[in-house]
N, CA, C and O atoms as a printed pandas DataFrame, in Angstrom:
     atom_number atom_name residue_name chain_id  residue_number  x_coord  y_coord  z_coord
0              1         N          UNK        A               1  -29.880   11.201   39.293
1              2        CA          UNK        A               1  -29.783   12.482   38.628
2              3         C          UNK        A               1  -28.357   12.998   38.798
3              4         O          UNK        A               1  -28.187   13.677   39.810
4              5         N          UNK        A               2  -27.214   12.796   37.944
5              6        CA          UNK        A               2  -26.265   13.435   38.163
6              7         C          UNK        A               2  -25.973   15.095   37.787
7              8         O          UNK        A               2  -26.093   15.708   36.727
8              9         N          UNK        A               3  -25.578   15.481   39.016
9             10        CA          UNK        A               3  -25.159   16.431   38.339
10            11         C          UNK        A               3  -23.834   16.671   38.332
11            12         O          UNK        A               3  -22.918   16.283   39.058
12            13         N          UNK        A               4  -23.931   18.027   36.525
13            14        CA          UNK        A               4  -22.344   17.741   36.283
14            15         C          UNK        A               4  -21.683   19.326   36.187
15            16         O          UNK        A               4  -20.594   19.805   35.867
16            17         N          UNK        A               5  -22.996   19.840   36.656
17            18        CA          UNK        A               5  -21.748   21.597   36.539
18            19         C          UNK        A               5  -23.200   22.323   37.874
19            20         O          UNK        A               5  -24.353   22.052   38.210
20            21         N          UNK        A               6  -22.073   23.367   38.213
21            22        CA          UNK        A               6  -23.239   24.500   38.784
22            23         C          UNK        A               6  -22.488   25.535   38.625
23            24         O          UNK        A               6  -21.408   25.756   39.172
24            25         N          UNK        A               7  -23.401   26.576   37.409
25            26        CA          UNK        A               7  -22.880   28.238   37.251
26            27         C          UNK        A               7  -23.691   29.204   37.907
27            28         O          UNK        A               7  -24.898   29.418   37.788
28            29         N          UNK        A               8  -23.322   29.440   38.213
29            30        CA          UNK        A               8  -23.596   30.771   38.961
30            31         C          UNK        A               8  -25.426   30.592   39.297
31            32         O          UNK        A               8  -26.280   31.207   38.660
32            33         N          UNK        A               9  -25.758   29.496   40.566
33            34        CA          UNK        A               9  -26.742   29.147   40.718
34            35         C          UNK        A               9  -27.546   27.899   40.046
35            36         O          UNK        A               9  -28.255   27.109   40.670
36            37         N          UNK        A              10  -27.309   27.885   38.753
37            38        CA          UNK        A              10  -28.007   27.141   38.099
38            39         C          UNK        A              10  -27.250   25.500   37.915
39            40         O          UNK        A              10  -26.155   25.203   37.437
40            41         N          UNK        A              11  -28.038   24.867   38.343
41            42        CA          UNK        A              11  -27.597   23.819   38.178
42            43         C          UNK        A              11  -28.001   22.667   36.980
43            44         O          UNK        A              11  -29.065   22.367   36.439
44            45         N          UNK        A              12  -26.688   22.214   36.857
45            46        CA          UNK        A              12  -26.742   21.437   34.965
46            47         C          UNK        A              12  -26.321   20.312   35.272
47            48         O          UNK        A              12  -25.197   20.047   35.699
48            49         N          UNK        A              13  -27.630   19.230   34.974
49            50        CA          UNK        A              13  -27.685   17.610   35.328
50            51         C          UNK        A              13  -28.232   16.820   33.725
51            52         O          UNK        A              13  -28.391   17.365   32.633
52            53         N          UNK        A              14  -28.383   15.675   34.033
53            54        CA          UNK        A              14  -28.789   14.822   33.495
54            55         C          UNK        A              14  -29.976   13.647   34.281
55            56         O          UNK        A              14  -29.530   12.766   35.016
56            57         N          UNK        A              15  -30.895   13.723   34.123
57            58        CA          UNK        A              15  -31.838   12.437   34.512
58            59         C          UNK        A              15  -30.789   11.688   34.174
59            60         O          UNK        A              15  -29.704   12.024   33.698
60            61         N          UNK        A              16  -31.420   10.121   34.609
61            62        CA          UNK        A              16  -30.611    9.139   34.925
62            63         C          UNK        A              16  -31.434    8.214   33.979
63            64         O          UNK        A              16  -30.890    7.119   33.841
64            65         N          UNK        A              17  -32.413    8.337   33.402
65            66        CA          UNK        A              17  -33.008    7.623   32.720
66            67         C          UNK        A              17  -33.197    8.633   31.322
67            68         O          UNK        A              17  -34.316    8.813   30.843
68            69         N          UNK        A              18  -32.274    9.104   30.885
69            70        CA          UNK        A              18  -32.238   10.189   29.281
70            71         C          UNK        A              18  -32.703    9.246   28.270
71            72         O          UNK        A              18  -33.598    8.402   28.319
72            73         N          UNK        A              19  -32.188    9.458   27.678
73            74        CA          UNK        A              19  -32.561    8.878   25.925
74            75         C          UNK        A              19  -32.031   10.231   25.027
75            76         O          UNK        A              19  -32.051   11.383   25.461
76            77         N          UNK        A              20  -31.743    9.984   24.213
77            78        CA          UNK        A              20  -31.697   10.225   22.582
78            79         C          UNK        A              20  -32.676   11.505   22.038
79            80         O          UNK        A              20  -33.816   11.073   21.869
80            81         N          UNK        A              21  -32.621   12.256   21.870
81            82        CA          UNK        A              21  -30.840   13.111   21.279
82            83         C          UNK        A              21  -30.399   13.824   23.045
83            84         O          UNK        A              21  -31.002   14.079   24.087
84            85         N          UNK        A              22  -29.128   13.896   22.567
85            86        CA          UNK        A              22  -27.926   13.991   23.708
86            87         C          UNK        A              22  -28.836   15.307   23.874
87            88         O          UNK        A              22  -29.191   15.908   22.859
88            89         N          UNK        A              23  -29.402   15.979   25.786
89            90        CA          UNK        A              23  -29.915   16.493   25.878
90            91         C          UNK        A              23  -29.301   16.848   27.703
91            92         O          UNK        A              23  -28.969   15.909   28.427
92            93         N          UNK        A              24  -29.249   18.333   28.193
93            94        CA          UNK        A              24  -28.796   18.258   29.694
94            95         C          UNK        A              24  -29.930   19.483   29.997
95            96         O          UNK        A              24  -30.252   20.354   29.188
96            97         N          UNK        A              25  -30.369   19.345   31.161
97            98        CA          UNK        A              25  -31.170   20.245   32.269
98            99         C          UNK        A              25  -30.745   21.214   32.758
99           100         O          UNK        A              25  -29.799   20.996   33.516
100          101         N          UNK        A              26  -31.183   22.734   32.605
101          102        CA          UNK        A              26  -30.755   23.710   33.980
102          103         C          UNK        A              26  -31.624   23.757   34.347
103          104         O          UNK        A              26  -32.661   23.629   33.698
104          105         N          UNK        A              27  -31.494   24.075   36.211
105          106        CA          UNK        A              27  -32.657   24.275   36.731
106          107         C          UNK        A              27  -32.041   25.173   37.929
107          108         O          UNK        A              27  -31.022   24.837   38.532
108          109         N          UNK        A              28  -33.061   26.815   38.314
109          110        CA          UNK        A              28  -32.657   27.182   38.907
110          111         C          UNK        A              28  -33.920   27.386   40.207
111          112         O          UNK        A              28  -34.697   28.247   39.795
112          113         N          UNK        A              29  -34.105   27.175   40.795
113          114        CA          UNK        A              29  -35.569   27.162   42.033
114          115         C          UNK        A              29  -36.064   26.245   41.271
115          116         O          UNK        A              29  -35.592   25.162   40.924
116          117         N          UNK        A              30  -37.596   27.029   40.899
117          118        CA          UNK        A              30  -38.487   26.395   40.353
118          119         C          UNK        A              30  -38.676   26.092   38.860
119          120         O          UNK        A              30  -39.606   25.510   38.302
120          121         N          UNK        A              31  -37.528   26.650   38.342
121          122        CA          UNK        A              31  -37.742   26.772   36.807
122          123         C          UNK        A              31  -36.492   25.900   36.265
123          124         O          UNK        A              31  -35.358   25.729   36.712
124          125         N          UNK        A              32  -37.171   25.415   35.106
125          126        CA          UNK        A              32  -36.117   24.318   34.054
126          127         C          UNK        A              32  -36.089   24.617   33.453
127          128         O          UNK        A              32  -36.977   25.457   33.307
128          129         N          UNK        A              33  -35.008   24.419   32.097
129          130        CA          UNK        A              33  -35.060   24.510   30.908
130          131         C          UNK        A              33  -34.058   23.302   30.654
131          132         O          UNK        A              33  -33.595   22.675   31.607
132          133         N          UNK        A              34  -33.716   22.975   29.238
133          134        CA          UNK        A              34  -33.593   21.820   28.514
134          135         C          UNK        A              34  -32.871   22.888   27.232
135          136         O          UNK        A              34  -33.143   23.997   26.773
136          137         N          UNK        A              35  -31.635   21.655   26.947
137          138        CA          UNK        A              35  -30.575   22.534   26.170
138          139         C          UNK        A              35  -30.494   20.711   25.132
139          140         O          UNK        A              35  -30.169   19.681   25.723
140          141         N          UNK        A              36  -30.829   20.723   23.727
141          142        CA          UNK        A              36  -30.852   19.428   22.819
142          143         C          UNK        A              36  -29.476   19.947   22.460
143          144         O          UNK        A              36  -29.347   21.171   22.418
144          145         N          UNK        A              37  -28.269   19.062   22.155
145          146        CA          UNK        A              37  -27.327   19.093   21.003
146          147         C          UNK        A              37  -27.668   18.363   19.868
147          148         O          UNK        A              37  -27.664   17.135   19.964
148          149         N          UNK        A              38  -27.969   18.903   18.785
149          150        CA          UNK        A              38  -27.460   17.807   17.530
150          151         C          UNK        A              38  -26.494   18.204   17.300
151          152         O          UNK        A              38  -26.008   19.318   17.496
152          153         N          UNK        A              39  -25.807   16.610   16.494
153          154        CA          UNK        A              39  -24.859   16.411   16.505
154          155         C          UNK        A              39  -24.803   15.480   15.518
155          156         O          UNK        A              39  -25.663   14.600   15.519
156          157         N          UNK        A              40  -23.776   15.495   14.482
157          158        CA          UNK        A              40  -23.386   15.146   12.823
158          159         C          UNK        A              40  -21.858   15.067   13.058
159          160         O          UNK        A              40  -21.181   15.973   13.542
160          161         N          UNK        A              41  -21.402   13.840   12.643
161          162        CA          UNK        A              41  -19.776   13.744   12.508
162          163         C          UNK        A              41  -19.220   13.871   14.057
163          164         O          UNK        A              41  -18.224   14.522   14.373
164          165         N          UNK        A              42  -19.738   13.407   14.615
165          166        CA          UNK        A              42  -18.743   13.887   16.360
166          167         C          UNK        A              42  -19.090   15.912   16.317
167          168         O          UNK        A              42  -18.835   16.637   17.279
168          169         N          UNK        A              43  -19.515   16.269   15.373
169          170        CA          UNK        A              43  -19.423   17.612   15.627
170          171         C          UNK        A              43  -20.929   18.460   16.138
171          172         O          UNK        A              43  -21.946   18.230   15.484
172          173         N          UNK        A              44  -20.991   19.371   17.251
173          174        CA          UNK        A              44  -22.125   20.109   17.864
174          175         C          UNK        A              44  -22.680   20.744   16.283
175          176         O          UNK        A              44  -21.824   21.129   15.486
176          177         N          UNK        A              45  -23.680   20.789   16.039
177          178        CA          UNK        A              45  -24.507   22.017   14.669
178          179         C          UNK        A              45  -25.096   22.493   15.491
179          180         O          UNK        A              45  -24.609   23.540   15.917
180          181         N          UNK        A              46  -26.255   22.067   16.065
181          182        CA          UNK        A              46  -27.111   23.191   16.810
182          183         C          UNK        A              46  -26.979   22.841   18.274
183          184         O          UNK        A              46  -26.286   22.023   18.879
184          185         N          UNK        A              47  -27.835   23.693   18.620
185          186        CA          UNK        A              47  -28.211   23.704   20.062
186          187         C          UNK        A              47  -29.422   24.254   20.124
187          188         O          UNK        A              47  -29.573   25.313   19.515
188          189         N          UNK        A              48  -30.740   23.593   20.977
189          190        CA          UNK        A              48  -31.999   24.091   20.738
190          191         C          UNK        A              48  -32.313   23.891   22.247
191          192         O          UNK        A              48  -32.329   22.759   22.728
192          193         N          UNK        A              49  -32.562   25.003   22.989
193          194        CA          UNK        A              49  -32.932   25.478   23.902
194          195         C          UNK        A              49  -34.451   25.115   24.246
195          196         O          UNK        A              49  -35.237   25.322   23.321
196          197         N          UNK        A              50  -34.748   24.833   24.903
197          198        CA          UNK        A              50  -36.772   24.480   25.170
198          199         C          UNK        A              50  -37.101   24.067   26.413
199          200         O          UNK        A              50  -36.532   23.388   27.268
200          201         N          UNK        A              51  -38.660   24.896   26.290
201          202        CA          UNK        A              51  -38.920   24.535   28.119
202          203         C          UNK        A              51  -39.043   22.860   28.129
203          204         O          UNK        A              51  -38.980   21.920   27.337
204          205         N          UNK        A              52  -39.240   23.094   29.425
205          206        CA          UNK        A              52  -39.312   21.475   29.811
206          207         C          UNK        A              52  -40.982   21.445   30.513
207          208         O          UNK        A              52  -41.419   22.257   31.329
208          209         N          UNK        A              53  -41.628   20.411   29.994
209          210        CA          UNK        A              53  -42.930   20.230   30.065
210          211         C          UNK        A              53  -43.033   20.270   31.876
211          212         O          UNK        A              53  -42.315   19.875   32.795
212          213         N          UNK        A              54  -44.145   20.872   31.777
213          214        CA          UNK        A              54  -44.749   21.215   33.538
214          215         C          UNK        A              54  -43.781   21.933   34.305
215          216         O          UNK        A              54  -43.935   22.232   35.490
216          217         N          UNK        A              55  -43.198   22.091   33.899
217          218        CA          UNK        A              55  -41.906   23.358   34.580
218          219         C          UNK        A              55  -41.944   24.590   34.248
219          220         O          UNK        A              55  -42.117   24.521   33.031
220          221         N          UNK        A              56  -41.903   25.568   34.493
221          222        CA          UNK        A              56  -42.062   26.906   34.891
222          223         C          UNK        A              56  -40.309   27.216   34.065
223          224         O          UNK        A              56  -39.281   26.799   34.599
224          225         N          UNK        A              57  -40.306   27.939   32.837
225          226        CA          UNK        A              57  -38.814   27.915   31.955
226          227         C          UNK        A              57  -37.741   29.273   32.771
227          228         O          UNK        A              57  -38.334   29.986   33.580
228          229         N          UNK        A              58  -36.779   29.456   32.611
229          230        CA          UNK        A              58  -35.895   30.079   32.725
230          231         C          UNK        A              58  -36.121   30.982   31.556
231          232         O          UNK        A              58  -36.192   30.770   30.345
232          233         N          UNK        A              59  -36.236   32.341   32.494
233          234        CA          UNK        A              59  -36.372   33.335   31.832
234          235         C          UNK        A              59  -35.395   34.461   31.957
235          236         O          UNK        A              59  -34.465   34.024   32.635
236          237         N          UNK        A              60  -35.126   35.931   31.561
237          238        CA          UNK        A              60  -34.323   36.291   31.640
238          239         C          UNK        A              60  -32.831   36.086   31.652
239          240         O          UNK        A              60  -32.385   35.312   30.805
240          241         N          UNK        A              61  -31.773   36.816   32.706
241          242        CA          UNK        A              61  -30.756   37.328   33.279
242          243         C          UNK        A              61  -30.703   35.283   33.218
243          244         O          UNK        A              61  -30.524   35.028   32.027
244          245         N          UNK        A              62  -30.775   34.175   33.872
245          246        CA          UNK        A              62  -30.744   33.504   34.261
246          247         C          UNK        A              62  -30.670   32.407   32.622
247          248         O          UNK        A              62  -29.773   31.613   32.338
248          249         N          UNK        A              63  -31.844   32.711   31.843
249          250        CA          UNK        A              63  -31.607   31.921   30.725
250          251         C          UNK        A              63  -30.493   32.450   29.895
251          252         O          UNK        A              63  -30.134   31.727   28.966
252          253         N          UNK        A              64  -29.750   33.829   30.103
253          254        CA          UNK        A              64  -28.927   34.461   29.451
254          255         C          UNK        A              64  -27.899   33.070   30.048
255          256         O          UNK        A              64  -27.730   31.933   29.607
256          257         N          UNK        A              65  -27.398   33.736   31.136
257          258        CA          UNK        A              65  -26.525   32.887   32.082
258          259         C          UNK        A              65  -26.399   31.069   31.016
259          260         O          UNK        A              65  -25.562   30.819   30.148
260          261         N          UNK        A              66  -27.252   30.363   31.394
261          262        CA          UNK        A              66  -27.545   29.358   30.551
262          263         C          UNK        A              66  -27.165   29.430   29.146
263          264         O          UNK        A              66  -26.096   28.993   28.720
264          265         N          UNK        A              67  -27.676   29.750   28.740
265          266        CA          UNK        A              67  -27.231   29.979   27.142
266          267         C          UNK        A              67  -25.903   29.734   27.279
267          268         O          UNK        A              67  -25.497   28.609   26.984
268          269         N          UNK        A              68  -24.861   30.867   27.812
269          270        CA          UNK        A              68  -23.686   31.224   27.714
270          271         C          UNK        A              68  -22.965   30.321   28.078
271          272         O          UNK        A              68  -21.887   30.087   27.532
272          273         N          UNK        A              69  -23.604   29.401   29.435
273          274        CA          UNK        A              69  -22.721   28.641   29.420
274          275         C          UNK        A              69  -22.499   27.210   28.447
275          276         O          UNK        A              69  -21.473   26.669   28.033
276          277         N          UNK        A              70  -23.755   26.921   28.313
277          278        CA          UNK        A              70  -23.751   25.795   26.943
278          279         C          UNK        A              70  -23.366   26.423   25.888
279          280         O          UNK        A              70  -22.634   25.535   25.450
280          281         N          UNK        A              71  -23.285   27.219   25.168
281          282        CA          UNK        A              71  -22.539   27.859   24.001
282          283         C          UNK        A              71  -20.993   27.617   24.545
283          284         O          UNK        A              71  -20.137   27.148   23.795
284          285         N          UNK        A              72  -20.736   27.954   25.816
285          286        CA          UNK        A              72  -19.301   27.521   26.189
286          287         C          UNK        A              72  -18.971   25.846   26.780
287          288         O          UNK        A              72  -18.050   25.031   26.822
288          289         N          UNK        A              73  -19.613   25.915   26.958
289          290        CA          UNK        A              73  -19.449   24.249   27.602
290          291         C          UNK        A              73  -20.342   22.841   26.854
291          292         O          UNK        A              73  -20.941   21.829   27.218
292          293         N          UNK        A              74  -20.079   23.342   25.973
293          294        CA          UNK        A              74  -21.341   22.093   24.758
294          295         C          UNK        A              74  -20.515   20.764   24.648
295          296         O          UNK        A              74  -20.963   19.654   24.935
296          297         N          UNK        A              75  -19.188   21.039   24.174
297          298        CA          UNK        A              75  -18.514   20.117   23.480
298          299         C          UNK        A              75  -18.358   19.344   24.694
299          300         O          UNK        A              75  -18.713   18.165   24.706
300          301         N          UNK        A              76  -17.699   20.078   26.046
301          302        CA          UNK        A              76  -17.649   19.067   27.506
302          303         C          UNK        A              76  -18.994   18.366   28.068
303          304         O          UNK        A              76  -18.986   17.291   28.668
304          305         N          UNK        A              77  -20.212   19.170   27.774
305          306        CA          UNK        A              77  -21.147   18.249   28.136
306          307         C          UNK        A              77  -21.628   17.125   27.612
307          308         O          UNK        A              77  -22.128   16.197   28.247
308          309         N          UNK        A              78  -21.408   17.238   25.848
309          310        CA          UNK        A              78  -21.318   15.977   25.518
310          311         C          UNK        A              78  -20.745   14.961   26.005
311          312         O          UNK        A              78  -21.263   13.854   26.148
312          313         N          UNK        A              79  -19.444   15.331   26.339
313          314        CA          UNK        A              79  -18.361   14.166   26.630
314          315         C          UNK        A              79  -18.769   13.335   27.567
315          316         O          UNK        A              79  -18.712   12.106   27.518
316          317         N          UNK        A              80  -19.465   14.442   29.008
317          318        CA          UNK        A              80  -19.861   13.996   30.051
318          319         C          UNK        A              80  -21.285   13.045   29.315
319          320         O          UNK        A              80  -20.871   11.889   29.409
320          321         N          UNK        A              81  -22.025   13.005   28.970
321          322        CA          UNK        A              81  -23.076   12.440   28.543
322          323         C          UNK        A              81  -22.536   11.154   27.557
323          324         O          UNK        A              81  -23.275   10.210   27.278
324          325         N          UNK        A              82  -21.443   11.242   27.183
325          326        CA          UNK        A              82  -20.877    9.811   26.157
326          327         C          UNK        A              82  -20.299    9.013   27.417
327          328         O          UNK        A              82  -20.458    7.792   27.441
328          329         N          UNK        A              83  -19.434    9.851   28.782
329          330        CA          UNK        A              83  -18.874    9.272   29.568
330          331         C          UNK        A              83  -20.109    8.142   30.358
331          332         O          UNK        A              83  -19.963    6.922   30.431
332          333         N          UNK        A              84  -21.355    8.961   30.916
333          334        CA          UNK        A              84  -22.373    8.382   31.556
334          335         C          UNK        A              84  -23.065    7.392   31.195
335          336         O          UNK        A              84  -23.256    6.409   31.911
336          337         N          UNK        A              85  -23.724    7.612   29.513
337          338        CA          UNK        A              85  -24.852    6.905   29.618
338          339         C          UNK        A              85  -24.328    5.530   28.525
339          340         O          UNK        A              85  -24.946    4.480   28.350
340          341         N          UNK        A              86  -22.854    5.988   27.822
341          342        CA          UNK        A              86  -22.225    4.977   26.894
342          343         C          UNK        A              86  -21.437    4.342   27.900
343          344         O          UNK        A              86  -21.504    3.131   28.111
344          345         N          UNK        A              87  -20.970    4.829   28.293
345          346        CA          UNK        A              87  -19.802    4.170   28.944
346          347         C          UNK        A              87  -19.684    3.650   30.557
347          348         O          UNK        A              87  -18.704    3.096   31.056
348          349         N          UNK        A              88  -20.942    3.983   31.215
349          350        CA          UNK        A              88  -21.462    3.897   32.847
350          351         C          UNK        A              88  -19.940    4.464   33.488
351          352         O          UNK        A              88  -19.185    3.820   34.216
352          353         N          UNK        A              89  -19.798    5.484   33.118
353          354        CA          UNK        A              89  -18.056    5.922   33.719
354          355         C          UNK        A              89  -19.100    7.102   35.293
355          356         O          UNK        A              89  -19.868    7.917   34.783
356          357         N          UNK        A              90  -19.086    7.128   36.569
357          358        CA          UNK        A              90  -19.348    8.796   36.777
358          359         C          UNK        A              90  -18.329    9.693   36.110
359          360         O          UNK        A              90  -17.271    9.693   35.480
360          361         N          UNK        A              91  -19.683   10.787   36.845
361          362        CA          UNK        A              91  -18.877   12.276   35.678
362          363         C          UNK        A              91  -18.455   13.027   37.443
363          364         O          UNK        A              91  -18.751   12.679   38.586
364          365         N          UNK        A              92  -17.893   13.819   37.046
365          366        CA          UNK        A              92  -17.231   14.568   37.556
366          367         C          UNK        A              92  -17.953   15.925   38.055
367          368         O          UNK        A              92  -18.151   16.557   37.017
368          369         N          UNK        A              93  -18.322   16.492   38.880
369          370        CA          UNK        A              93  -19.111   17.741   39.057
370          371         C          UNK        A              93  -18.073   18.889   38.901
371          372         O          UNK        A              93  -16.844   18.818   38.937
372          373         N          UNK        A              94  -18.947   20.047   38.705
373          374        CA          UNK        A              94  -17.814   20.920   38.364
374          375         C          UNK        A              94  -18.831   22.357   39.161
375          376         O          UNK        A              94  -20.056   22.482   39.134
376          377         N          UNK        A              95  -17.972   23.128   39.706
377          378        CA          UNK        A              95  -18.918   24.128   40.007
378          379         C          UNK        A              95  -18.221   25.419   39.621
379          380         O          UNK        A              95  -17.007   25.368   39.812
380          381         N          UNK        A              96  -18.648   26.498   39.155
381          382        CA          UNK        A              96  -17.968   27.729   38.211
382          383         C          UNK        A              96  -19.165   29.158   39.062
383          384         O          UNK        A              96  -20.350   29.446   38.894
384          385         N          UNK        A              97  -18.439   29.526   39.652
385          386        CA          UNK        A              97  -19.363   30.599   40.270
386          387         C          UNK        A              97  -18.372   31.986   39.682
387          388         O          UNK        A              97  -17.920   32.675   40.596
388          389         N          UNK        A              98  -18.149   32.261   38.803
389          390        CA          UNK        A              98  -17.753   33.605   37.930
390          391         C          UNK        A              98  -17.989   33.545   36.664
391          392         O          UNK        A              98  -17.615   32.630   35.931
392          393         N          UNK        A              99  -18.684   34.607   36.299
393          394        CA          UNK        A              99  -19.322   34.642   34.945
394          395         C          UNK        A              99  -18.708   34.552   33.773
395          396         O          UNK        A              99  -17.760   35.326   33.635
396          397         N          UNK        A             100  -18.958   33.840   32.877
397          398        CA          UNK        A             100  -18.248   33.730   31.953
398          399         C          UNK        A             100  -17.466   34.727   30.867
399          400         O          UNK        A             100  -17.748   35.802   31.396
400          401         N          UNK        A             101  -16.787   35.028   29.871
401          402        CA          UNK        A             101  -16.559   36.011   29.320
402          403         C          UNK        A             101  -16.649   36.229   27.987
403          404         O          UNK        A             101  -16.373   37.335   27.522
């Protein structure tokens, strides 16, 4: 399970066994959520947010948090996810404990 960022508590990984479509985990205690990119031309279109089965979702103040940071950090998490699962490169952890702007 790598992980490749921690914001402000929440921590943003990848299983080690993913698959298709390019997809990363927050999880903060007991609760997950699941952030899908599609993706057309090398370029992000959406981003679809969804609980993650048998997990208890990120709610509030915390899924705000989340959001914000994948709305800011989409295009790098891809990379990290082309680096990992295309390329067996490790990724790099990153930890950001000030809120974004």
């Amino acid at each position: 399970m790598p992980k490749i960022y921690e914001y402000l508590g929440i921590i943003i990984f990848f299983y080690s066994n993913e698959h298709e479509p390019v997809h990363v985990h927050g999880k903060y205690n007991e609760y997950e959520i699941t952030a899908e990119f599609l993706i057309e031309n090398g370029t992000i279109i959406e981003v679809r947010i969804r609980p993650e089965k048998g997990r208890k979702p990120l709610t509030g103040s915390k899924l705000n948090d989340f959001k914000s940071f994948i709305s800011h950090y989409g295009e790098r998490i891809v990379e990290k996810w082309v680096e990992y699962f295309v390329y067996h490169k490790e990724v790099e952890f990153e930890r950001i404990n000030k809120p974004l702007k």
